[in-house]
N, C-alpha and C positions, 0 to 999 in steps of 0.2 A: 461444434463451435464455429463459430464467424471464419472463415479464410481468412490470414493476413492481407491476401491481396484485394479483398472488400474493404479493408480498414486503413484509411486516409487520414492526418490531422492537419489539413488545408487551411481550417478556421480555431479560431479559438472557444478551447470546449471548458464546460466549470464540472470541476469533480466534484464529491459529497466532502464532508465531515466524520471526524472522528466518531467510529461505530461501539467501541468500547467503552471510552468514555461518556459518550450520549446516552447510551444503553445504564451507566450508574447514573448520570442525571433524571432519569426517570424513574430510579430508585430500581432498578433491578441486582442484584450480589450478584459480582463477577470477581469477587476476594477467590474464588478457588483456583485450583492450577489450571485447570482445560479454560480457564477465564470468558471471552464472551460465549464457546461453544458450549458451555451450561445452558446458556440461553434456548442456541436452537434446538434443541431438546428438550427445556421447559417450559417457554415460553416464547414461539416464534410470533406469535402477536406481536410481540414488543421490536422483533427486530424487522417485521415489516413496517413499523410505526415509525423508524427512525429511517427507513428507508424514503417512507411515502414525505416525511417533516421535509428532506434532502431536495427529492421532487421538486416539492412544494417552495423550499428557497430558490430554485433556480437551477438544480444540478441538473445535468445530464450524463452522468457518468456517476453510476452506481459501483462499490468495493464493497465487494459481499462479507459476512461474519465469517470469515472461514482463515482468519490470519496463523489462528494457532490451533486448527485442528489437521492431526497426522496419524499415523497409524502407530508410530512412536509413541509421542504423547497419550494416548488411547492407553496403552498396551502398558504404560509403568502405573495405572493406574486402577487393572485388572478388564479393560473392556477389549471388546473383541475387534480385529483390525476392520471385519466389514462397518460397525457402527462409526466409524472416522472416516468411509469412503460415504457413507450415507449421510452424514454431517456436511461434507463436502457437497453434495446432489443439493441437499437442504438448503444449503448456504444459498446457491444457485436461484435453486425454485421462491424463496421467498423474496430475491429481490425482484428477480421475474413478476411475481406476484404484484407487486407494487408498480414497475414499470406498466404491468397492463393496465392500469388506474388513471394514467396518462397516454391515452392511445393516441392522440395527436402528435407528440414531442417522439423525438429521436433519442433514445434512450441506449448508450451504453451499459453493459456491466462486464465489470471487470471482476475475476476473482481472485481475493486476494491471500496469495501466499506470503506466507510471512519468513523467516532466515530458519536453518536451524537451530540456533539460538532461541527461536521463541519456542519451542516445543520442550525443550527445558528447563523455561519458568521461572530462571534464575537472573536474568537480565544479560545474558553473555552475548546477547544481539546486537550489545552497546559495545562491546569490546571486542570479538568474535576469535576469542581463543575459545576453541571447542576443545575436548578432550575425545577427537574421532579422527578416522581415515579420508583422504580424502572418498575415496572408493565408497565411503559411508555417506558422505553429502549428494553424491550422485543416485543414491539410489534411495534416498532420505526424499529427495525433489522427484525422480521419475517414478514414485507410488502414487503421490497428489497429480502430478501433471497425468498418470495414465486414468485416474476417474476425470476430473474436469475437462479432458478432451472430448468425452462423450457427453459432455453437459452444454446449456442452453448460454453457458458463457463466453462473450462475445472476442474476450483476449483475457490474459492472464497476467498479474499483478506482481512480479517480485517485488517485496517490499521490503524495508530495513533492511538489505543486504550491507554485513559490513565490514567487507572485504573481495579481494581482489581473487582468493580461492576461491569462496562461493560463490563468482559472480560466472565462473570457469564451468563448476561442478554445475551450476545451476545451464549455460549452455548445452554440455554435453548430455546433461539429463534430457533435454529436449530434441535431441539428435532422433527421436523415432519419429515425432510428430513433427516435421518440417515445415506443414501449410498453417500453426498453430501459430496467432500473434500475442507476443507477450512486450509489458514493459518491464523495465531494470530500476530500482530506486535505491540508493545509498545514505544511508545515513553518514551526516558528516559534523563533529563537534561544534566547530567554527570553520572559519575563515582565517583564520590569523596565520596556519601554519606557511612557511614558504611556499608548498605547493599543495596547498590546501587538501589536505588528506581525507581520506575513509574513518569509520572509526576503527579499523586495525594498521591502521597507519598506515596503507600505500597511498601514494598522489593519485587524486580522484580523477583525473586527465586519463591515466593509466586503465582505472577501473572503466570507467566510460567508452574509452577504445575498443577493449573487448567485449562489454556487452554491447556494442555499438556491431560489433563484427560479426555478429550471429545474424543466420537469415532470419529467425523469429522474429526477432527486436525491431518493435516500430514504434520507441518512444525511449528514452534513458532520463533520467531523474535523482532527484534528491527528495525524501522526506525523513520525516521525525528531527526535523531539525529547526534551530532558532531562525525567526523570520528575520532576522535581522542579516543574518548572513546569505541571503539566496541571492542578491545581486551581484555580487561575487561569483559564488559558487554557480547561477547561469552562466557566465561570463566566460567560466574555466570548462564548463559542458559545450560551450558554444564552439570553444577550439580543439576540441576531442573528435566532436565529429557531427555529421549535419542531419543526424534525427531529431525530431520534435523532439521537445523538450517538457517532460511533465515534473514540476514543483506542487510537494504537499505540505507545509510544515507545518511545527505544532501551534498553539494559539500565542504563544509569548510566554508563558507562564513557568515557571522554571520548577526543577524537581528536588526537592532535599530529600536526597536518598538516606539520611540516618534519619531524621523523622517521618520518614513514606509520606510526603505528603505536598502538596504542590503549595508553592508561593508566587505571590506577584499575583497579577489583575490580567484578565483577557480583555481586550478594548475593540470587536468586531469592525465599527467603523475604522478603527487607524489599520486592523488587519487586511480591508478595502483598499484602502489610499495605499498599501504598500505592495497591494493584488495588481494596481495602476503599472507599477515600477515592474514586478516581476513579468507582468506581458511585454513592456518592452521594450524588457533587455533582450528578450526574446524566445521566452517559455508560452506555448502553445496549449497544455493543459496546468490548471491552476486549481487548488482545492486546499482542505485543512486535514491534520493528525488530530494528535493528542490535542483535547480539551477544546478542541474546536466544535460549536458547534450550528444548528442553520444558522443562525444572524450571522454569523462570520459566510458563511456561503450564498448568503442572501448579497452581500457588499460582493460579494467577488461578482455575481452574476451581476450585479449594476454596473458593474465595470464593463463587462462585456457588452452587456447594452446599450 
């Protein structure tokens, strides 16, 4: 992996779009529990195609498929823990694969680990009451973090963390590999609360401190969250403490969790105009979640331009 001390956010960088959901837009089933890690075992074509689409709108900073593959998830589902460490390798190599396609451009990749919660498959990443130890979240994090440190990944992705334990357990888990840089991303409901919370309710100020306080952490963040509320919520990352700042959130589109099924419209251009506002207020790296996909990455990179 990239040293942290190689890896600077001086300038403003555009991350990719939603890999999961892109990945259904091209008609690939990721209805099962291992969700898009089906893919890189059936069909890595596809997820170098959403990689190279990313490219191609303007990213420079690639998040590999790898949000919900663990040796956990693997392992309640009969397969073996090396084939979640080689999923991991995979994840890696096929954005790889896509960045050398653009040998000119300066291409990050980020790999992206997802909370504990995602390897459970029950959505508790939204909530993040786990039913484990802490001593379980640490060693849940230093099995992924100990393959990807020996992979072509340039810093590491915590993402939907949604809470103030795992943002702890996920530090200590990185306590072997010191030179290793990683960012911190929280998901957060709204805005609206007093001190605008996590989604297991500690104030996001709080959470941001301490992953702000790790020697890895060279970025803290919000994603999977309504764009509506990131100006805010940079504003409250701003006073926490003075790392870049990376914002990913989802396209607008809202979830109705009793009918599984997304409502409302994705509108790319206004997700542009409001990419404007999030640089700056003062977020350094800028990209989309859920249901995002190039044309919304396409607008942020105009922006930057």
């Amino acid at each position: 992996m990239t040293s942290r001390d190689q890896l600077e956010f001086k300038q403003a960088r555009v991350l990719d779009g939603g890999m999961a959901s892109e990945l259904e837009f091209l008609g690939a089933d990721i209805t099962g529990p291992l969700w898009s890690a089906h893919i890189l075992e059936d069909a890595p074509e596809r997820v170098i195609a959403v990689h190279r689409a990313y490219l191609e709108a303007g990213a420079d900073v690639l998040l590999t498929a790898s949000y919900q593959v663990s040796r956990q998830g693997y392992a309640e589902f009969g397969l073996e823990p090396h084939r979640a460490d080689q999923a991991l390798f995979r994840s890696v190599e096929l954005a790889s694969t896509a960045r050398d396609e653009f040998p000119e451009r300066e291409v990050l990749i980020a790999a992206s680990l997802g909370p504990y919660g995602a390897a459970l498959h029950d959505g508790s990443e939204y909530h993040g009451n786990y039913n484990c130890t802490y001593a379980d979240l640490v060693r849940y994090h230093q099995e992924r973090i100990a393959v990807l440190s020996e992979s072509k990944a340039d810093l590491l992705a915590f993402e939907t963390l949604p809470s103030l334990e795992e943002a702890r357990a996920v530090g200590e888990a990185l306590q072997s590999w010191p030179n290793i840089a990683a960012w911190f991303s929280f998901t957060c409901p709204d805005a609206r609360a007093a001190h605008m919370q996590v989604a297991h309710s500690e104030p996001l100020r709080d959470c941001a401190k301490v992953a702000a306080s790790f020697p890895q952490t060279i970025a803290v963040g919000i994603n999977c969250t309504q764009p509506r509320w990131l100006p805010a919520l940079i504003a409250e990352l701003r006073q926490a403490s003075d790392k870049p700042i990376v914002v990913y959130p989802n396209s607008g589109e809202g979830w109705d969790a009793g009918a599984r099924r997304w409502t409302g419209s994705a509108d790319p251009e206004e997700f542009g105009k409001q990419a404007r506002q999030w640089y700056a207020a003062g977020a350094q790296l800028v990209g989309g979640c859920c249901r995002t996909r190039p044309e919304h990455i396409r607008q942020v990179a105009a922006v930057v331009r």
